[in-house]
N, C-alpha and C positions, 0 to 999 in steps of 0.2 A: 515416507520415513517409517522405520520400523519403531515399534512402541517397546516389540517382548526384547528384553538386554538375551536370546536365548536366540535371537535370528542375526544369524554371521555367517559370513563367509567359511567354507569346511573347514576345521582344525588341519593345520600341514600336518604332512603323514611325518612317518619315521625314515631320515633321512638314509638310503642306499648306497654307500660308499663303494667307490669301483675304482681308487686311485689316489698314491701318496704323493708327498713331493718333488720327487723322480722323473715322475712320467706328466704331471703336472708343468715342471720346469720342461721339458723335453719338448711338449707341445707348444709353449709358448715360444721357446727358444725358434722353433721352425715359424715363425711366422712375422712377417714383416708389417701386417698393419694391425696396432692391439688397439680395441677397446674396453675398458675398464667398468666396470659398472658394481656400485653398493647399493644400500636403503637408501629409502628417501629420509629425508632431514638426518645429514649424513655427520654421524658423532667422529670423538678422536680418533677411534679405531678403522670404520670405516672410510676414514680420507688420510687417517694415519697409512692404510693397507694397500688402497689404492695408489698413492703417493708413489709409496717406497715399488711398488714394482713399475708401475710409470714410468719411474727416472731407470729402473733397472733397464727394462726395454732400451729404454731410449742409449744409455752407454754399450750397448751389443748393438746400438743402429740403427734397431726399427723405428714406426713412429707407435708412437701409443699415446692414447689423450685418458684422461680421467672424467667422468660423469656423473654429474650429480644434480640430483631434483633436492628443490629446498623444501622448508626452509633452511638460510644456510647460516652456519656459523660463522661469529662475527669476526672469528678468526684465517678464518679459507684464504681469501686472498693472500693472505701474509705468508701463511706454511706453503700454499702451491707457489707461490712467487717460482719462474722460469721452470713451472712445469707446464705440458701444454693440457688445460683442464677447460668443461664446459661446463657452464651453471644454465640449468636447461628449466623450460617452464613446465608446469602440466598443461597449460594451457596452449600451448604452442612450440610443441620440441622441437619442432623444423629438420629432422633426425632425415627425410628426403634427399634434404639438399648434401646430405653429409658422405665423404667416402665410403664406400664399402668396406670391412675390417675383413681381413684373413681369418682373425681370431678375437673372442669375445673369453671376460674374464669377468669373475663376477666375485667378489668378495664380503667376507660378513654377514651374510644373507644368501637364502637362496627360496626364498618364499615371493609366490608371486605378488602377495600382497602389498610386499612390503616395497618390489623395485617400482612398483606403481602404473607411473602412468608409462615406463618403459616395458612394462608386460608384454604388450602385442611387436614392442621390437625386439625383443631377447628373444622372443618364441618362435618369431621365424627364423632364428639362431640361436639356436639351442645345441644342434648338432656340431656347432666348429665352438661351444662354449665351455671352459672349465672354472670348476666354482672351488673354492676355499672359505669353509666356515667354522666355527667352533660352539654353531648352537646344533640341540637336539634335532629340532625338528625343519622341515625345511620339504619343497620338492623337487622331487627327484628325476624331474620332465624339463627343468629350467636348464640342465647342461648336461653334455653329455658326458664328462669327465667329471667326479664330484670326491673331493678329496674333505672329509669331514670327521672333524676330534674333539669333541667335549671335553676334552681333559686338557685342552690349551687354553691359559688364561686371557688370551683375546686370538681373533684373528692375524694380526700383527703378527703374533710368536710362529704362527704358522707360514705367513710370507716372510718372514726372517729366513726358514729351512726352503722354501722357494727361492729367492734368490739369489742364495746361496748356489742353489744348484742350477742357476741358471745362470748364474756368474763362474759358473766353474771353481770354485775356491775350498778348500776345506772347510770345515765344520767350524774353528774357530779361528777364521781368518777375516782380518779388519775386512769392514764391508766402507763402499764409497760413502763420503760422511753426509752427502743427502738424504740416502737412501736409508740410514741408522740412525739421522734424524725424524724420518719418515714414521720409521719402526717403532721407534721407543715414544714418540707419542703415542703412537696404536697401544703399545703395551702398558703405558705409566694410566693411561686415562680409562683404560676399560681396568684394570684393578684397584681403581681409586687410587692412585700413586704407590700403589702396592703394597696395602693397607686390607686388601678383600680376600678372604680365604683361597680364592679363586691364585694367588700366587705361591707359586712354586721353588724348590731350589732353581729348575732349569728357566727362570724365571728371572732368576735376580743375576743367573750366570748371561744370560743373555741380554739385561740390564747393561751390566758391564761391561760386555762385548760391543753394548751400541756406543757405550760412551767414552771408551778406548778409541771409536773410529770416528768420535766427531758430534755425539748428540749431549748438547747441554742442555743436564736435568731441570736449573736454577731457572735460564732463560725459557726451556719450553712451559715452565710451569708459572711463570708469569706472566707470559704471552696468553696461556690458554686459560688460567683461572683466576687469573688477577687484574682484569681489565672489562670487569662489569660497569652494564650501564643503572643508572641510580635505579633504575625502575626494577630491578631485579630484588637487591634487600627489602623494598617497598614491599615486592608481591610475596616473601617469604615467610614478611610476618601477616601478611593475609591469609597464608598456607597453615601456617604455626596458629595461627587464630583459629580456624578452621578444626583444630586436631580434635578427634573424637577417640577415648580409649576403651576400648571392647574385649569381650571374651575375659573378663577378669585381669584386663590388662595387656592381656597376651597379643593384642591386633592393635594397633596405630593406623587409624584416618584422615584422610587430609581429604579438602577438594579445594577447587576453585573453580570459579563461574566467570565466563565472559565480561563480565561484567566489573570485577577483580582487576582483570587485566585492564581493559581501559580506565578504572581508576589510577591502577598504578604506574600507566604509561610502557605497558612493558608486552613481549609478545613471546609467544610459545616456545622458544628457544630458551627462555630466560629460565623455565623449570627444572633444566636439567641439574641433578643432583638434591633436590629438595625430599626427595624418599630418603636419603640417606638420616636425614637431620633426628625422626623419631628411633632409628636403630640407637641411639646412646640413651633411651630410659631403658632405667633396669627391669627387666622380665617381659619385653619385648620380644616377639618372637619373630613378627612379619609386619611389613608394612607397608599402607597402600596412600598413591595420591591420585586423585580422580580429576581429571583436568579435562572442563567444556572447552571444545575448540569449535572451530569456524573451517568449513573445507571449501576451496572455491569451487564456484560455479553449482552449490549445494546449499538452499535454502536453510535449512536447517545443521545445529550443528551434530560434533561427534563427541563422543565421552573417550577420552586415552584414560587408561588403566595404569600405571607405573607399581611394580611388588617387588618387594627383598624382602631377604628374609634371612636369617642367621644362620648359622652353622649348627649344628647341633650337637648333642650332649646325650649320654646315656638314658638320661629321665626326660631327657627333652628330645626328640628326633627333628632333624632341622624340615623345616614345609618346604617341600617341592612346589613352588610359586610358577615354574613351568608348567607342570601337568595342571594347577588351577587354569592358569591364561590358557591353557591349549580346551579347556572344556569350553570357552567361549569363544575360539579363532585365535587366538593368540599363540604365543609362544615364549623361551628366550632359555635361561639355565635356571637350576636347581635355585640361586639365590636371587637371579635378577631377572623378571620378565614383565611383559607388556602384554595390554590388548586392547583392541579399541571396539566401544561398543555404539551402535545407531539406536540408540535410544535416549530418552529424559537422565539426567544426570539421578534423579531418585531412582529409577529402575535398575540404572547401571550401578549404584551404589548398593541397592539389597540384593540383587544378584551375585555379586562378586564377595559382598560381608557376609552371606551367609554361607557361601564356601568354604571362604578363611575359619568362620567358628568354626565348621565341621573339623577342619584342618588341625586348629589347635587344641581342640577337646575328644 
């Protein structure tokens, strides 16, 4: 185990874009067996993204399956319902016994870190692979076709203009209502229901346009956020107990320990959105939750990093919470990023708090 929070895996470089939509759609169009691949513990966006080109594939004919390392959302079965998708182990991918794919698609990620334990199979397909993401940083060795825009507020918006063009259809022409089901999850959940600076006009025009063709907002938002298990509000206010406020105010800290969760009966999935919770005191500028986890088959556990950060203001310049997580292996955008550190939750804490000060002073 590493003790220094300052030993990680290289920072992913600056991702090298070599391909838009077009010629994206073009490749996939020509290939008759897709494999799908996102991050591990695969959120809205990532199984929203994967999803919707899935089903796209599959209405032109080919076979395409979606893949995903958990953990998984308690939701997946329900949204993939009659798409053909694999919930795969780290411990035993079995990926052998499986078809050979024509063509490999990698969405929301392109960091080897992050597809995990499908690293050593992406890598030997890399060359027939195209990737779609909307974060900065990423490598540039995981596909050979890498179509990448930070100025899209999820993944999603960008397989929206995918399969569009791999459906043949104009720019604003209804898309099949799976497939805009698919999407507008991807879009609604990576902008907070489109509440996060990160949304745009072309944003709320393509909101529309999903649910023109079939994607309700009401239903998918109480499918996805409204069917916690009790041990989740439990662990929230363990997180909220936890807050420590720093730099004069200006930094929000949260943690939880192992230990947290087994009181509260709940498991690593259940945090997602709990950074949000300190962005509503005033003069908050960034905010962090530190979350001990357990990785299988690894004695010791790992410290996840979650940071947002606000938009900023003349007097105030919003923290780039990316370029922090990228100084210790991480990554993600300007307002939302992660990192995961192999150290003591106390090391991983003064490591990453004493950045933020610098950040905000």
């Amino acid at each position: 185990m590493h003790t220094d929070p300052h030993a990680h895996a290289p920072a992913h470089e600056p991702y090298a874009p070599n391909a838009g939509p077009t010629r994206i759609a073009q490749r996939l169009r020509d290939a008759r067996r897709v494999v799908i691949l996102t991050h591990v513990k695969p959120d809205g966006d990532a199984v929203g993204s994967s999803l919707a080109l899935a089903r796209t594939l599959l209405e032109r004919g080919a076979h395409a399956e979606a893949w995903y390392l958990g953990p998984f959302p308690p939701w997946l079965d329900e949204v993939a319902a009659g798409t053909p998708v694999r919930k795969l182990s780290a411990d035993n991918l079995g990926t052998d016994a499986l078809p050979e794919p024509d063509a490999v698609a990698v969405v929301d990620t392109g960091a080897w870190s992050q597809v995990d334990a499908l690293g050593p199979w992406l890598r030997q397909r890399a060359a027939m692979a195209a990737l779609v993401d909307h974060h900065r940083h990423g490598s540039n060795d995981a596909a050979a076709l890498r179509w990448i825009d930070p100025g899209y507020a999820a993944a999603a918006e960008m397989i929206a203009e995918v399969v569009t063009h791999t459906l043949g259809l104009g720019a604003d022409a209804p898309l099949p209502a799976g497939v805009a089901r698919a999407i507008y999850m991807g879009l609604a959940t990576d902008t907070g229901w489109f509440k996060f600076s990160s949304t745009t006009p072309r944003t709320l025009r393509l909101a529309a346009r999903l649910m023109e063709s079939g994607a309700a907002h009401t239903e998918l938002y109480e499918m996805l956020e409204q069917r916690h298990p009790a041990g989740r509000p439990r662990l929230l206010g363990r997180a909220l107990g936890s807050l420590r406020m720093i730099a004069g105010g200006r930094v929000a800290a949260m943690s939880l320990r192992q230990q947290d969760f087994a009181d509260c009966d709940a498991k690593a999935e259940d945090v997602g959105g709990f950074a949000e919770q300190p962005m509503a005191i005033a003069g908050v500028r960034a905010v962090v939750i530190f979350t001990e986890m357990t990785r299988p088959g690894h004695p010791s556990p790992v410290v996840k990093a979650s940071l947002r950060s606000r938009p900023g203001t003349p007097r105030a310049p919003a923290v780039d919470v990316s370029a922090i997580a990228a100084r210790f292996g991480g990554g993600g955008h300007v307002h939302a990023a992660g990192v995961r550190f192999a150290a003591t939750l106390e090391d991983s804490e003064r490591a990453l708090l004493e950045a933020l000060q610098e950040a905000v002073t």
